[in-house]
N, CA, C and O of each residue as an XYZ file, in Angstrom:
276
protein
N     -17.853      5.839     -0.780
C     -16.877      5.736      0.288
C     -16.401      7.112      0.748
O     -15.558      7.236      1.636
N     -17.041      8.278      0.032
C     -16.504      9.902      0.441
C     -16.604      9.779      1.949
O     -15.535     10.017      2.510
N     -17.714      9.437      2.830
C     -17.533      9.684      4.073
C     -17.327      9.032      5.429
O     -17.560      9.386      6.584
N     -16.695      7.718      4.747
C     -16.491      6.688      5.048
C     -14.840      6.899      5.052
O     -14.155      7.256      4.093
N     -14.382      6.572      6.428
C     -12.945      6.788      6.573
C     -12.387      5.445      6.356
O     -12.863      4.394      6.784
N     -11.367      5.588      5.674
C     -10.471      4.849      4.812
C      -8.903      4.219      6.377
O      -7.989      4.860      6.897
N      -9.435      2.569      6.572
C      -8.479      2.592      7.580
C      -7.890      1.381      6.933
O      -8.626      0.452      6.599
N      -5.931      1.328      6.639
C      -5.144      0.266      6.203
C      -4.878     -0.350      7.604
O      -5.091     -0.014      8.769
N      -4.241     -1.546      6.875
C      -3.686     -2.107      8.092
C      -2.298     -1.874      8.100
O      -1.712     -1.555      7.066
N      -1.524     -2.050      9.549
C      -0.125     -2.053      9.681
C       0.884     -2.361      8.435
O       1.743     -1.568      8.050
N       0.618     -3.737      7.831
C       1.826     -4.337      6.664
C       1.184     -3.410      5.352
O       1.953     -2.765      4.638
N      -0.468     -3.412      5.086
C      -0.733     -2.585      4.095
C      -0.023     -0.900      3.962
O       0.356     -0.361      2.922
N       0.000     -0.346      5.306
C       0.854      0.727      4.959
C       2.394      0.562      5.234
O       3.100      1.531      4.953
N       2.948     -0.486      5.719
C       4.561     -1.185      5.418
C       4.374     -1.143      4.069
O       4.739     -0.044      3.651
N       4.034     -1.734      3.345
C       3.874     -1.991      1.343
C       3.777     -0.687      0.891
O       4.351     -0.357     -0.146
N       3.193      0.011      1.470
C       2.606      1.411      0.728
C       3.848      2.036      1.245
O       3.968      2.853      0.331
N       4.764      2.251      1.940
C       6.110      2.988      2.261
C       6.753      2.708      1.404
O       7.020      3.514      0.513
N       7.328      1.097      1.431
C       8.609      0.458      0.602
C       7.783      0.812     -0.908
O       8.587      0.775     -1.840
N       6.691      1.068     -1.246
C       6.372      1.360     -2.999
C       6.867      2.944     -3.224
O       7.605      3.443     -4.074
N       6.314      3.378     -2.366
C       6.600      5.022     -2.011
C       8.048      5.061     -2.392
O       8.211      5.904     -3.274
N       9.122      4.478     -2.064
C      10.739      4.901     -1.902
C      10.919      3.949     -3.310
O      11.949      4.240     -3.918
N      10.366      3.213     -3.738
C      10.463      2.346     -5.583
C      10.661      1.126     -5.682
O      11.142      0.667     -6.718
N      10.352      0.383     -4.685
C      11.209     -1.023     -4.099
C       9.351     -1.832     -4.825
O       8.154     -1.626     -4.626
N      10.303     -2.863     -5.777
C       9.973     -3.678     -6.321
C       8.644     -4.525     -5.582
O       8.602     -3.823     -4.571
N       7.910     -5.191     -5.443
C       7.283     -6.214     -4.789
C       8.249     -7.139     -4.490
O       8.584     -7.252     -3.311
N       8.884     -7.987     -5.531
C       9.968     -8.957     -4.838
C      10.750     -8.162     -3.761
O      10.761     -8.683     -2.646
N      11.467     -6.877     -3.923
C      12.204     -6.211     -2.880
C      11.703     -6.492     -1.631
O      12.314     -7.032     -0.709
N      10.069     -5.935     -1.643
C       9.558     -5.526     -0.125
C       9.261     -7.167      0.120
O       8.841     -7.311      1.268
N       9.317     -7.980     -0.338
C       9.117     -9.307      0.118
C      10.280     -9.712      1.178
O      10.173     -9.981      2.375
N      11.224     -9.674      0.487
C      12.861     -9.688      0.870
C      12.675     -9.131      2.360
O      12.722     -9.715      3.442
N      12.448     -7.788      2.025
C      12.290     -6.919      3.439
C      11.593     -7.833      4.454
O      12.075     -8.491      5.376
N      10.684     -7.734      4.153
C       9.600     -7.769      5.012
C       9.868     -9.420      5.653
O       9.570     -9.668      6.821
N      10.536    -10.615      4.617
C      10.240    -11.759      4.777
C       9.012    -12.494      4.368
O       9.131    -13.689      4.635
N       8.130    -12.264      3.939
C       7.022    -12.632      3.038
C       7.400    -12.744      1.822
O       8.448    -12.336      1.322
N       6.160    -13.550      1.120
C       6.212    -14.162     -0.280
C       5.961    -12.454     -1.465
O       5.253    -11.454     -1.343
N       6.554    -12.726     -2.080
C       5.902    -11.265     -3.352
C       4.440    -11.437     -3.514
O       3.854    -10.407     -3.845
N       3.682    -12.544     -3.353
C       2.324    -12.550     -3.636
C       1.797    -12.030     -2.479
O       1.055    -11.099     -2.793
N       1.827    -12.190     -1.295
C       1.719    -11.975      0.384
C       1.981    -10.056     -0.366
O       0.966     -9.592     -0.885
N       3.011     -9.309     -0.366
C       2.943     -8.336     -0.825
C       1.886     -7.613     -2.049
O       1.292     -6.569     -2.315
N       2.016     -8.310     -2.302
C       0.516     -7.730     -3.938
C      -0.739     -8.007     -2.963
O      -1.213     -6.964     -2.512
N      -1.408     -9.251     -2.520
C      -1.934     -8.722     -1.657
C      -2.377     -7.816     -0.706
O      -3.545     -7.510     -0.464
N      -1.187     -7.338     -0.093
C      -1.798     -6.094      0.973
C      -1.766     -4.823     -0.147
O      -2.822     -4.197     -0.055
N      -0.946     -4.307     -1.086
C      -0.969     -3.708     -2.276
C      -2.636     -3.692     -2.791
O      -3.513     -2.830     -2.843
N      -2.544     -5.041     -3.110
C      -4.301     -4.620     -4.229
C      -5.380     -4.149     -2.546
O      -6.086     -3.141     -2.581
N      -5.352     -4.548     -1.958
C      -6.195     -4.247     -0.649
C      -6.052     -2.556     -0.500
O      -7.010     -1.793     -0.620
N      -5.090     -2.264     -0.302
C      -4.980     -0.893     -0.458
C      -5.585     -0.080     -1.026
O      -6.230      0.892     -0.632
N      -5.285     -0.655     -2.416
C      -5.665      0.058     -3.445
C      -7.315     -0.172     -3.750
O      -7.879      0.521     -4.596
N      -7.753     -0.803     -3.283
C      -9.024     -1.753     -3.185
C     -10.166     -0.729     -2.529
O     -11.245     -0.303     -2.941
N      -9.133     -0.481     -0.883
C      -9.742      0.681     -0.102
C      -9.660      2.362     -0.588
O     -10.379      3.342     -0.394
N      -8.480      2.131     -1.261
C      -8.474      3.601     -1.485
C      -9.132      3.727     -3.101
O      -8.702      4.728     -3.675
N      -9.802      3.147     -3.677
C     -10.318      3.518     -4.961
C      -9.157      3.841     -5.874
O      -8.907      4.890     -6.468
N      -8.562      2.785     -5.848
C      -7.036      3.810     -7.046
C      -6.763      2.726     -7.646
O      -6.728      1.656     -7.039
N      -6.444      2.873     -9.392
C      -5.716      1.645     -9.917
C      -4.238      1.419    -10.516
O      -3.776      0.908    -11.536
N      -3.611      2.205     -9.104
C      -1.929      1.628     -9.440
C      -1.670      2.272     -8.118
O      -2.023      3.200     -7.391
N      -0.762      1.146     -8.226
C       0.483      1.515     -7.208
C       0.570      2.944     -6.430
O       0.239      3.517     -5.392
N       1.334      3.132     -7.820
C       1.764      5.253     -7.694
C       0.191      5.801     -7.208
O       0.106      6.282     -6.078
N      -0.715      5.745     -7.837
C      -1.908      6.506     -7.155
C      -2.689      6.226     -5.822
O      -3.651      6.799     -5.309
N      -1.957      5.173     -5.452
C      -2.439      4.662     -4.485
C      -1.227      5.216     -3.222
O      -1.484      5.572     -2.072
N      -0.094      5.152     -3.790
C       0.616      6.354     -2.482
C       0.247      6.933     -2.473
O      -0.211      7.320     -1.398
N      -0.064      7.942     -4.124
C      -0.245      9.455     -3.438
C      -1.285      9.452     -2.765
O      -1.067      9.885     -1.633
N      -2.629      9.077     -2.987
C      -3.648      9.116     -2.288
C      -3.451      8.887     -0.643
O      -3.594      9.845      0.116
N      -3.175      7.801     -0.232
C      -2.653      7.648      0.772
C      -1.805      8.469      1.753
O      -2.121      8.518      2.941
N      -0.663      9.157      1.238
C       0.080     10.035      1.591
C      -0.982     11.678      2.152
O      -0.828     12.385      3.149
N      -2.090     11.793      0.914
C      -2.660     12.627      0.735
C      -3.247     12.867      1.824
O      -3.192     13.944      2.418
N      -3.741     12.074      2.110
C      -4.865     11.451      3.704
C      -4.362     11.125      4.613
O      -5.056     10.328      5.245
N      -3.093     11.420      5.215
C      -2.405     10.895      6.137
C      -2.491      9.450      6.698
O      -2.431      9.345      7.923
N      -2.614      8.407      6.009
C      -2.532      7.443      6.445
C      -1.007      6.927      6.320
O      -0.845      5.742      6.611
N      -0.224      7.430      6.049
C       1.301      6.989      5.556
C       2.378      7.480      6.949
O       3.561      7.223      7.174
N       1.349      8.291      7.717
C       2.624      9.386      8.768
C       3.101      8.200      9.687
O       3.948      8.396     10.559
């Protein structure tokens, strides 16, 4: 996937913000109005695309690559 550009979707990088600032899955559910599973969803997708296995590495990565601006 090195040269293969890495594109989230809209709510996948909504999830990837609210994890960024420490907000729970139930939290960003709350937020957002979606189920906490609806959230882990766009979460593991993320992380899915970006080759990372957590959360935290999956912001930074993200952040890293400007997909977060």
């Amino acid at each position: 996937m090195a040269d293969e550009e890495v594109v989230l979707s809209e709510r996948e990088r909504q999830c990837l913000r609210w994890v960024e600032e420490g907000k729970s899955s139930w939290a960003i559910a709350v937020i957002l109005g979606v189920s906490d599973n609806t959230v882990n969803f766009h979460i593991k997708n993320a992380m899915r695309k970006l080759e990372t296995t957590s959360r935290t590495q999956c912001v930074v990565k993200a952040r890293r690559l400007g997909l977060l601006e």
